[in-house]
C-alpha positions in Angstrom: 109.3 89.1 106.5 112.4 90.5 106.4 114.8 88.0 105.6 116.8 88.4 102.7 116.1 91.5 102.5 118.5 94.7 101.7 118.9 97.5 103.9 120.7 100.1 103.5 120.9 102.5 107.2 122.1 105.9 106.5 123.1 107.1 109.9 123.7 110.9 110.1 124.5 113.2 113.2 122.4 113.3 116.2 122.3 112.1 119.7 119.8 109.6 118.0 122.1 108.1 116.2 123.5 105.2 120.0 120.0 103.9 118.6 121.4 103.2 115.5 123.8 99.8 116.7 120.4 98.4 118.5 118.6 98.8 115.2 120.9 97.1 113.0 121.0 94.0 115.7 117.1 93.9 115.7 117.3 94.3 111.4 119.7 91.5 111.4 117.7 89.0 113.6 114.9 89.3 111.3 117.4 87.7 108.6 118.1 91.6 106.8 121.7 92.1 105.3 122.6 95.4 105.7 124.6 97.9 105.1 125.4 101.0 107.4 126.1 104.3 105.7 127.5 107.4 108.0 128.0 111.3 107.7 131.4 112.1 109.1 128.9 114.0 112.2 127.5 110.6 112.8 131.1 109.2 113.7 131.3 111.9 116.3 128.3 110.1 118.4 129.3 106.1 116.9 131.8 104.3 115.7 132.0 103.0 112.6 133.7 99.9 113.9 130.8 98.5 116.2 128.5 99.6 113.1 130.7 97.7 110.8 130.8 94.7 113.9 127.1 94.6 114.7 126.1 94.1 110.7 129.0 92.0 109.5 129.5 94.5 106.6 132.4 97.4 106.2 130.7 101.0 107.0 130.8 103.6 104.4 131.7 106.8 104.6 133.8 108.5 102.4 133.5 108.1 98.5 136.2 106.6 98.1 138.9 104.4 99.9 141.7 106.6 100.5 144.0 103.9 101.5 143.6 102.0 98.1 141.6 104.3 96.2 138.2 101.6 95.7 135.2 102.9 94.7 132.1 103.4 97.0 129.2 103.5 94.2 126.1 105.4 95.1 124.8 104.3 92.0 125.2 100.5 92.7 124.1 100.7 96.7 121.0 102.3 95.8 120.7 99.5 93.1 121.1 96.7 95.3 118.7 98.1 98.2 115.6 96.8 99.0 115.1 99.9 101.2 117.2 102.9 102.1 116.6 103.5 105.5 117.8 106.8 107.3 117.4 106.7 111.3 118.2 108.8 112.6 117.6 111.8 110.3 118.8 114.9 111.1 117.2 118.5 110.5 120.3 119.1 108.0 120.1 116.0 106.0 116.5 116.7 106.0 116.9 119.8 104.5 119.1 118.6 101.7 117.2 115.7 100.8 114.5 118.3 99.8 116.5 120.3 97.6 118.5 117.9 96.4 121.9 118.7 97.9 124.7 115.7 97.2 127.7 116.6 99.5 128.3 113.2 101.1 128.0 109.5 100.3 124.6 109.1 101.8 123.0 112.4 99.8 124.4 111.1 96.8 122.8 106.7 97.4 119.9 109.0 98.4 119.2 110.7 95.1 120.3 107.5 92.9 118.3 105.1 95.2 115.7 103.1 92.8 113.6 101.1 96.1 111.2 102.3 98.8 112.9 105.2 101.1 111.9 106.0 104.6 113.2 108.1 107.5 113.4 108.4 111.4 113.8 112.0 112.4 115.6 112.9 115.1 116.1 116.5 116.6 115.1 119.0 119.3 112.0 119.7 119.8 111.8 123.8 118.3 114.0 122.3 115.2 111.5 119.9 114.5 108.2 122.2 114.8 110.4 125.0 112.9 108.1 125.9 109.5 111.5 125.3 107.7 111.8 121.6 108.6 107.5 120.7 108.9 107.8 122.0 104.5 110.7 119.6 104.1 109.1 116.8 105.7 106.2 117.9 103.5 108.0 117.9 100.9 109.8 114.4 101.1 106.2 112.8 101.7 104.6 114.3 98.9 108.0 112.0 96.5 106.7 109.4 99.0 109.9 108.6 101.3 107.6 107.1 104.4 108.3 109.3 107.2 108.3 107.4 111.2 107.2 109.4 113.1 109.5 110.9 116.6 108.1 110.7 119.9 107.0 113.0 122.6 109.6 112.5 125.5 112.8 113.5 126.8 115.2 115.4 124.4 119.0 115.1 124.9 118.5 119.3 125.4 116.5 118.4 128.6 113.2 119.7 127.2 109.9 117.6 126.6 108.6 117.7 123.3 108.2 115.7 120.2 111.4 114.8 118.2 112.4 111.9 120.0 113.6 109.0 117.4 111.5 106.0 117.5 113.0 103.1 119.0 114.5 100.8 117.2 111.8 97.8 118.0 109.2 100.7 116.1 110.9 101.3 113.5 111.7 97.7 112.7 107.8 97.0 112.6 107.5 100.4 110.4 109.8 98.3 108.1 107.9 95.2 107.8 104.8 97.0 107.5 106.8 99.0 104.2 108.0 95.3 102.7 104.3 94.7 103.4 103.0 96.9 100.9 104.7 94.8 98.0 101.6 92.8 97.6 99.9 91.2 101.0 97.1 93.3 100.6 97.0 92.7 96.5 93.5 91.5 95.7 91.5 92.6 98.9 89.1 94.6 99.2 88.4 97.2 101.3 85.0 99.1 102.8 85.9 102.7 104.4 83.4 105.0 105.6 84.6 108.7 106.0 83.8 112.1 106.7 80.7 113.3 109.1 77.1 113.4 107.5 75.1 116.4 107.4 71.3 116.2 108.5 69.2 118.8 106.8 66.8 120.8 109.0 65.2 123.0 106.3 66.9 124.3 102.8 69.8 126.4 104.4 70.5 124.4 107.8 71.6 121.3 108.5 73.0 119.4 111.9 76.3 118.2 111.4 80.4 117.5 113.8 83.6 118.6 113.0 84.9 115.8 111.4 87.2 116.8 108.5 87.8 113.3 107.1 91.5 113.7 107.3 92.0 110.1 109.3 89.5 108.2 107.1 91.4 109.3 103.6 94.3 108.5 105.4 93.3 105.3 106.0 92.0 104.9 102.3 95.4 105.9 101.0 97.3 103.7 103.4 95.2 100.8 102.1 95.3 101.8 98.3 99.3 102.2 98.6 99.5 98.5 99.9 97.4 97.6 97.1 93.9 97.2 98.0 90.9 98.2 96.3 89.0 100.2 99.0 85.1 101.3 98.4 85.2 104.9 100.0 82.0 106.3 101.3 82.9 109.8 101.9 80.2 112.4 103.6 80.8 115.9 102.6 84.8 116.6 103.0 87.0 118.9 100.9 90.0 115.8 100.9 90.7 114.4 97.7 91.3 110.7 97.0 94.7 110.6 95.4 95.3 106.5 94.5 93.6 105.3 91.6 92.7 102.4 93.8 90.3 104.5 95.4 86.6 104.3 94.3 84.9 107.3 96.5 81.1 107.1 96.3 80.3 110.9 97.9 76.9 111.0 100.4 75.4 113.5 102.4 73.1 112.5 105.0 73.1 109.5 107.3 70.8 107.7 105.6 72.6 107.9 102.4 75.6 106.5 104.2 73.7 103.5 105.5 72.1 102.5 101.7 75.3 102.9 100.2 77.0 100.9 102.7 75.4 98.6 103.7 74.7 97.9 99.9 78.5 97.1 99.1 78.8 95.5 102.5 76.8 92.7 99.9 79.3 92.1 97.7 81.4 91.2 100.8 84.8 93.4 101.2 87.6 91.6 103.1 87.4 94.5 105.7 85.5 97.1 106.4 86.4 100.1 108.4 83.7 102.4 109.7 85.5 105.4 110.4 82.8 108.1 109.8 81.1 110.5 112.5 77.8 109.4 111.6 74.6 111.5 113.1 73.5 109.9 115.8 70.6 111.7 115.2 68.5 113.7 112.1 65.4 115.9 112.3 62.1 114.2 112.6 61.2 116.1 109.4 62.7 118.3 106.9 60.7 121.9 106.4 60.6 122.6 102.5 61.2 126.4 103.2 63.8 128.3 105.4 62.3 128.2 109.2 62.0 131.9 110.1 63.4 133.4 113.5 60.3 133.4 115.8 59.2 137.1 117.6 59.8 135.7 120.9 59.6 132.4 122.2 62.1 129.1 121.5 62.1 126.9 118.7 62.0 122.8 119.6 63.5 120.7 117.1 62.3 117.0 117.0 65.1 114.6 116.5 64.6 110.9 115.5 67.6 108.1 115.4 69.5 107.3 112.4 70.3 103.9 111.4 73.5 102.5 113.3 75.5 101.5 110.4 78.0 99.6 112.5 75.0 97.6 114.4 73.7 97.1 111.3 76.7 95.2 109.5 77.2 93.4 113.2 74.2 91.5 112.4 74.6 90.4 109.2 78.3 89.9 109.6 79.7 87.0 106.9 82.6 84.5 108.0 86.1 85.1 107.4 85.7 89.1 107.1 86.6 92.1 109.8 85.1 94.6 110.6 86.5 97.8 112.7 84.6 100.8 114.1 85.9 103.8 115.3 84.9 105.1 119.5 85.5 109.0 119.8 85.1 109.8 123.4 85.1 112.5 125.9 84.8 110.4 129.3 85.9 106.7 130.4 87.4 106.0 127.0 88.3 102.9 127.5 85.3 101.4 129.0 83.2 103.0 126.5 85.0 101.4 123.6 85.1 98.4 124.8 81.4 98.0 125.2 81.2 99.1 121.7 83.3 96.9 120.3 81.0 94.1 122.2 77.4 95.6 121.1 78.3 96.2 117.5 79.7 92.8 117.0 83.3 94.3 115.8 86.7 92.6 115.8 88.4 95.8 116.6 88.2 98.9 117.5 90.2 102.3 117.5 89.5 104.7 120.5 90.8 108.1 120.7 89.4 110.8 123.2 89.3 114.5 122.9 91.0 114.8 126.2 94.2 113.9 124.7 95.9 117.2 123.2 96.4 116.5 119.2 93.9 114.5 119.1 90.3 114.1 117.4 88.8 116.6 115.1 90.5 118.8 112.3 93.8 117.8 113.5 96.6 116.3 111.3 97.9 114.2 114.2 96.0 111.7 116.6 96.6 109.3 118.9 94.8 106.0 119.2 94.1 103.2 121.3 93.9 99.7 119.3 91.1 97.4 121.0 90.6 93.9 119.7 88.3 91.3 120.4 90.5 88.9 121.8 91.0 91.6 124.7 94.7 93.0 123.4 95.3 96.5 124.0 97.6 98.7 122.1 98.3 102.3 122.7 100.3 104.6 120.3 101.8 108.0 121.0 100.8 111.3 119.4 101.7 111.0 115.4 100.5 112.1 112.3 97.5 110.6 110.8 99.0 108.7 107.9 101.8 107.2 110.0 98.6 106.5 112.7 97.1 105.2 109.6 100.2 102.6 108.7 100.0 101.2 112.3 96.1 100.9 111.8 96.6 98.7 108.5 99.2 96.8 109.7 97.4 95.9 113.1 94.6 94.6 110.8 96.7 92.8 108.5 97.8 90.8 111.7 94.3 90.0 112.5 93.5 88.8 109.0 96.0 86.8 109.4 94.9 85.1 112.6 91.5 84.3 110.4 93.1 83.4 107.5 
């Protein structure tokens, strides 16, 4: 995937950056040419000669040559980049990336660069939950430079935390799922159901979770940006669908879910994703008038099942399609999913628990567990949900492939 390709690594100062040299052997071996970029910080943790030795091309620095006085163009690197990749970025560079500061080489490529840009953050753990550098990260997503997300583990400071750069063999498959984007996913089309569904008990009340949606869109706009059309069936969320490749179709109750989906399920998507906290249950019936608090006594409220939406689609699954629910659990995870994944008739399925701090409902980080039908097991660390999202897609994109 990655051969031919361009890179440019902009390398600035952090403990992060010993990574670096591994990287740009694992970037080469998948057939990349690139081109290393350092801040004059980032020579104080590498050289620039094993850079320059491990990618077979002359590091840059310094604007200019001061030996001979040639040129260093930010204008042509960023031209002849396929991606501008920064790993590790620092808190500082961070900081003028978002307001446009130039002081060095790699600012400048930075702010000329005409491809895809994406960055590897690196830094202690209190720099990188500061509110300063959160709104510059913010920031840089929002122009679209894909951020990878740092671990939880170890800092060089000798606190745990999150800020830890992603290793090199992570970042390299954040890459390929980047080049991905430029048109594997052209053409398909994809079914995502989102959101929880709200069950109404009488005009004012209504039985509902605490899902917010914020995985599911993030999942729709990870799909749209790789260029799929995805069908969005949304319950009742305040999220906004922001690609144009994005065709949201808003329901309420679970029933309304099930008709709509199983509905487009007919005009057979490549993929569909249930990702939606479906009522298990809805009131037997629905009282026309608000119920009034009782004197004294308790109130029973008759529940009757919904239709199992992902059931549903396992039985009338057609050939050459995947599908992929979604197992929130609160005990035996694992073993819970997996007999899910079996019953439903799925090809995967992506398990997170609530005992996993960060994780489930309302949050705007999660961390999954990746269960496929052939038995493989994959288990991410604590990220956000769109980079959660990217591994999502591209794990599916690997099983399409396998059908295909």
């Amino acid at each position: 995937m990655l051969k031919g390709k361009h890179i440019v690594l902009g390398v600035t100062g952090s403990i992060a950056a010993y990574k670096a040299a591994t990287l740009v052997r694992l970037l080469v071996k998948e057939g990349a040419e690139v081109k290393v970029m350092m801040t004059e910080m980032a020579k104080h943790f590498i050289t620039p000669l094993t850079m320059a030795t491990l990618s077979k091309n002359p590091v840059l620095v310094e604007f200019y040559n001061p030996e001979n006085g040639d040129w260093n163009s930010h204008v042509s690197l960023g031209i002849w980049a396929d991606l501008f990749l920064i790993a590790p970025a620092s808190a500082n560079t961070l900081a003028k990336m978002a307001t446009g500061v130039a002081d060095n080489l790699l600012l400048t490529t930075y702010l000329s660069a005409k491809c895809p840009v994406a960055i590897a953050p690196a830094m202690d753990l209190d720099m990188y939950a500061h509110v300063a550098t959160q709104t510059n990260l913010n920031t840089l997503r929002e122009r679209g430079v894909a951020i990878i997300e740092p671990e939880s583990g170890e800092l060089a400071s000798g606190l745990i935390g999150k800020g830890r750069m992603e290793e090199p063999e992570g970042i390299v498959r954040a890459v390929k799922a980047l080049f991905a984007r430029e048109g594997a996913w052209k053409g398909r089309r994809v079914l995502l159901t989102v959101g929880p569904t709200r069950e109404e008990i009488d005009p004012v009340r209504y039985i509902t979770n605490h899902s917010t949606g914020k995985m599911g869109y993030a999942l729709a706009e990870a799909f749209a940006d790789q260029g799929a059309q995805v069908e969005l069936v949304s319950g009742p969320v305040s999220i906004k669908a922001q690609s144009p490749n994005i065709t949201v179709h808003n329901v309420v109750s679970a029933a309304q879910m099930a008709e709509k989906t199983l509905a487009l399920y007919e005009t057979c998507p490549d993929v569909t994703v249930l990702c939606a906290a479906v009522a298990d249950y809805t009131p037997a019936e629905r009282q026309d008038q608000k119920i009034k608090r009782e004197k004294k006594g308790a109130y029973a409220l008759e529940l009757v099942p919904t239709v199992d939406i992902a059931a549903a689609i396992g039985q009338i699954k057609k050939p050459n399609t995947l599908t992929v629910g979604f197992a929130l659990e609160t005990n035996d995870a694992v073993a819970h999913a997996q007999d899910k994944l079996q019953r439903k008739n799925l090809d995967m399925i992506v398990m997170n628990s609530l005992e996993d701090p960060g994780a489930g409902f309302a949050t705007d980080t999660n961390r999954v567990t990746l269960i496929s039908r052939d038995g493989e097991t994959r288990t991410g660390s604590l990220k956000s949900k769109q980079q959660v999202a990217l591994d999502i897609v591209q794990r599916i994109d690997e099983l399409l492939c396998c059908k295909d």
